[in-house]
C-alpha positions, 0 to 999 in steps of 0.5 A: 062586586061591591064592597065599602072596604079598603082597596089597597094599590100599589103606591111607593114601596106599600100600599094606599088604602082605597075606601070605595063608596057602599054605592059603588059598583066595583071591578078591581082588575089584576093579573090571575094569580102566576105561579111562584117558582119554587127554586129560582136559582134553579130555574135561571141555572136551567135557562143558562144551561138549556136556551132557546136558539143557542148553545147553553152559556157556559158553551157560549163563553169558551173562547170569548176573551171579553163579556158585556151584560146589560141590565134595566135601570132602576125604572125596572124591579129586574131580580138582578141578584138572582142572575148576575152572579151565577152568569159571571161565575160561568163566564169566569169557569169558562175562562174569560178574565173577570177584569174582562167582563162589564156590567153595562145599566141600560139607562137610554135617557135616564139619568144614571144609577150611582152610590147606594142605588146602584148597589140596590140596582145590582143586588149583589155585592160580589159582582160589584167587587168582582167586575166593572159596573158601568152606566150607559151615557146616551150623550156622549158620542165617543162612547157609540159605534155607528152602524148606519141607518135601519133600512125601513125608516131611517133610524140612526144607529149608534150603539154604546161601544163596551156592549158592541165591542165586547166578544160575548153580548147578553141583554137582560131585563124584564117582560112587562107591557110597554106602552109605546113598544109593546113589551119590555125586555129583550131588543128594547134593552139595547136600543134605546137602552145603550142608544145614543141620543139620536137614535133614541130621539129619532124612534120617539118621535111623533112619527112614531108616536102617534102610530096606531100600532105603537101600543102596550103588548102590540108587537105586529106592525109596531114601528117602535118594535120593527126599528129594534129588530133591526138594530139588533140584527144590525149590531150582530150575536146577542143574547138574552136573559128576560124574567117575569115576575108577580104582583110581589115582585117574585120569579115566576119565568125566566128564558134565556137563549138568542135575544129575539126568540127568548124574548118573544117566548117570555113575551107568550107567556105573560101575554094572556095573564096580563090582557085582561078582557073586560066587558064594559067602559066604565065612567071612573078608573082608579089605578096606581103607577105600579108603586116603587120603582115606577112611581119614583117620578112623574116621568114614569106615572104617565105609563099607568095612565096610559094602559086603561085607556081601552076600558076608560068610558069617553069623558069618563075620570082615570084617577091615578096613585103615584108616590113621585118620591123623587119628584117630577122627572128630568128638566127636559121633562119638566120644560116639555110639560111647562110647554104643554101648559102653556100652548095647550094640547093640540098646538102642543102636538103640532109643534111635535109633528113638525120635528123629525128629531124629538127633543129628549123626554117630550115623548112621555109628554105626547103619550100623555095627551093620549088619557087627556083625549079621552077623558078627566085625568086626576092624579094623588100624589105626596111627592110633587110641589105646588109648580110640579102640580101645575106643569102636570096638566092634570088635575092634582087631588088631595083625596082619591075617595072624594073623587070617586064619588064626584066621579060618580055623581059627574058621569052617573056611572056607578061603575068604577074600575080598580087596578091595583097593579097600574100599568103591569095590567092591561085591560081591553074592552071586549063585549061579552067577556 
C-alpha cells in the first residue's frame, strides 16, 4: 500500500500523526479487527457463573472467611471497573465479610499506585469505600511468605502474605504479548506481581534473559513461563479472571476459572489475532510504545522496541513514538542505563552475566541491547530531558518523517513497516505470507 497521508499511533492518550514519504512503500501492521462484546457486564457475570476448571464464583466464596484479588498495575489498561464490583458483590452474598476482603495492586517492582491514580487504577469508587485496596511492596520482607525454592532452577519463592493468607485467592489481569514471559496475565499476576524482590530479581536475571525461549507469545520452553507454573502450584488454590481487549481499549474476551487453564484459554484466543505473519524484513520500522499507559516512561517504551524485532531488516532503523509523560522510569532504571552509556553494550552485558541476582530494572536495560544488535534505534518523544536522552542509548529525534526518509535513503529500502498499536502487535517474518 502507498499512501502520503497521515498515519496515526499510538502516543500518550491520542494519537501522533505520521506523514509518510509519496516514495515510500508502506505496510501498517494491526491486529484483525475483534469483536467488541455486546454487553460486557454480561459477559464477565457469564465467566463468573461458568468457569474454566472450577466451581462457578459464588460456589467458590461459600464458607471463605476471608478474600484477596489481585489486580495489574497502572502499566496495564485492565477494565477493572468492569469486574471488581460484580466479583466483590458476590463474595459479600456468599457471606464473606467486606472488611474481609482485599484489593492487592500487583506492582512487582514498580513504584506504587496512589491518590487519583489509584482511583483511575480501580475505576470504581464503591470498591474503594467498600473494601481495603492495598499496594504490593516488593522490598518489605515482613509482608512475604517463604515457600522454598522452585525445583527446576532454584528461584526463590516468597509471595506477599495478604494474597497467600487470604481463604479465596483470585488473580486478575490481562492477556497481552509479553516480551520476556510470553503472555501477561494470569500466573505472571502473582509472580512477579506480588513477589518479593528476590524472586523477581532472580527470575530476571541474564540467566534467563538471554534465553532464546524467553520471547513475547512463547510459552513452550520458556524458563521466565516454567518458574511461574511452579510458584503457583507452590502457593496453592488460585483463580483467575483475564481480559483481552482491543485496539480501543474495549472488552472483547473475558475467562475466568483455575488460574493456569483460564489463562491459556485467554492466551488461544488472542494468539493468532496478534502474530501477524509478515512476508518481508523491512529496512525502516515505525512503531509506538502503545500510548497511555505503557508510554507513561521510558521503562515501559523499551517493549515496543523489542517485539518488531523478527520483521526488522539487519542494520535496518526501528523509530519509536513514546510520549514518557512521567519521564524516565525509576532511579535503579536510570543508573542501569547511565552504566550502559558508559561501558558500552558488550561490557555491559558481561557485568549482567557474572551476577546470579539482577539488580533491580537493569532487566529492561538487557532487553534493550536486543534492538541495539539488530539495528538503528531512534526514539520521538516529548517527555524525556536533555540527560533522560543521553542515559537512552539511543538516538533521540525531533521529527519522526525526517527520519523516515533518512532511513530510506540510508538502506535504499523503500519498505517501510507501521505499527500503530506498538508492542500489543507482534509481527513475524514468514516467506510467503
Amino acid at each position: 500500500m502507498r499512501t502520503s497521508s497521515p498515519i496515526e499511533i499510538a502516543f500518550g492518550k491520542s494519537q501522533l500523526a505520521v506523514a509518510l514519504p509519496s516514495e515510500a512503500e508502506v505496510r501498517i501492521i494491526r491486529k484483525p479487527a475483534l469483536p467488541k462484546l455486546a454487553d460486557g457486564p454480561a459477559a464477565i457475570a457469564a465467566a463468573l457463573a461458568a468457569p474454566i476448571g472450577a466451581r462457578p464464583l459464588a460456589e467458590l466464596a461459600a464458607g471463605r472467611r476471608s478474600a484477596c484479588i489481585l489486580i495489574c498495575d497502572i502499566t496495564r489498561p485492565v477494565p477493572n471497573r468492569l469486574f471488581l464490583r460484580p466479583m466483590i458483590e458476590t463474595m459479600i452474598a456468599a457471606g464473606i465479610p467486606a472488611a474481609k476482603i482485599s484489593v492487592l495492586v500487583a506492582t512487582g517492582l514498580h513504584r506504587p499506585n496512589e491518590g487519583t491514580e489509584l482511583e483511575e487504577l480501580v475505576g470504581d469508587p464503591w470498591v474503594l469505600k467498600t473494601v481495603t485496596v492495598v499496594n504490593h511492596f516488593a522490598r518489605n520482607d515482613a509482608d512475604h511468605v517463604d515457600f522454598g525454592a522452585t525445583a527446576t532452577r532454584g528461584t526463590p519463592v516468597r509471595i506477599n502474605r495478604r494474597f497467600v493468607e487470604a481463604d479465596l485467592r483470585i488473580a486478575t489481569g490481562l492477556v497481552e504479548p509479553h516480551f520476556m514471559a510470553g503472555w501477561s496475565g494470569g500466573r505472571k499476576v502473582v509472580a512477579p506481581g506480588v513477589a518479593h524482590h528476590t524472586t523477581i530479581r532472580t527470575f530476571h536475571s541474564a540467566r534467563f534473559m538471554e534465553d532464546p525461549l524467553a520471547v513475547q507469545c512463547n510459552l513452550v520452553g520458556n524458563p521466565l513461563h516454567e518458574e511461574q507454573l511452579q510458584i503457583v502450584k507452590m502457593v496453592g488454590e488460585i483463580y483467575g479472571l483475564n481480559t483481552v481487549i482491543d485496539e480501543a481499549r474495549d472488552l472483547v474476551h473475558v475467562t475466568f476459572g483455575e488460574i493456569i487453564a483460564a489463562h491459556l484459554s485467554a492466551v488461544d484466543f488472542i494468539d493468532k489475532a496478534t502474530r501477524i505473519p509478515i512476508d518481508r524484513r523491512f529496512g525502516t520500522i515505525v512503531t509506538s510504545a502503545a500510548g497511555y499507559p505503557l508510554d507513561k516512561t521510558y521503562y515501559q517504551t523499551v517493549k515496543g522496541m523489542v517485539t518488531p524485532l523478527d520483521i526488522l531488516a539487519p542494520g535496518g532503523t526501528l523509530i519509536i513514538a513514546s510520549q514518557c509523560s512521567e519521564g524516565f522510569g525509576s532511579p535503579e532504571f536510570r543508573e542501569s542505563q547511565a552504566r550502559l552509556v558508559e561501558l558500552g553494550p558488550d561490557r555491559f552485558l558481561a557485568t549482567l552475566k557474572a551476577k546470579t541476582l539482577a539488580e533491580i530494572d537493569e532487566w529492561q536495560t538487557e532487553m534493550q541491547l536486543k534492538p541495539m544488535r539488530k539495528g538503528h534505534i531512534q526514539l520521538y518523544t516529548t517527555g524525556l530531558s536533555a540527560e533522560d536522552r543521553r542515559i537512552t542509548g539511543v538516538e533521540t529525534i525531533d521529527s519522526v518523517e525526517a527520519a523516515i526518509r533518512a532511513s530510506i535513503a540510508r538502506t535504499g529500502d523503500r519498505g517501510v513497516a507501521v505499527i500503530p498499536e506498538g508492542p500489543y502487535v507482534v509481527p513475524v517474518h514468514a516467506a510467503g505470507a
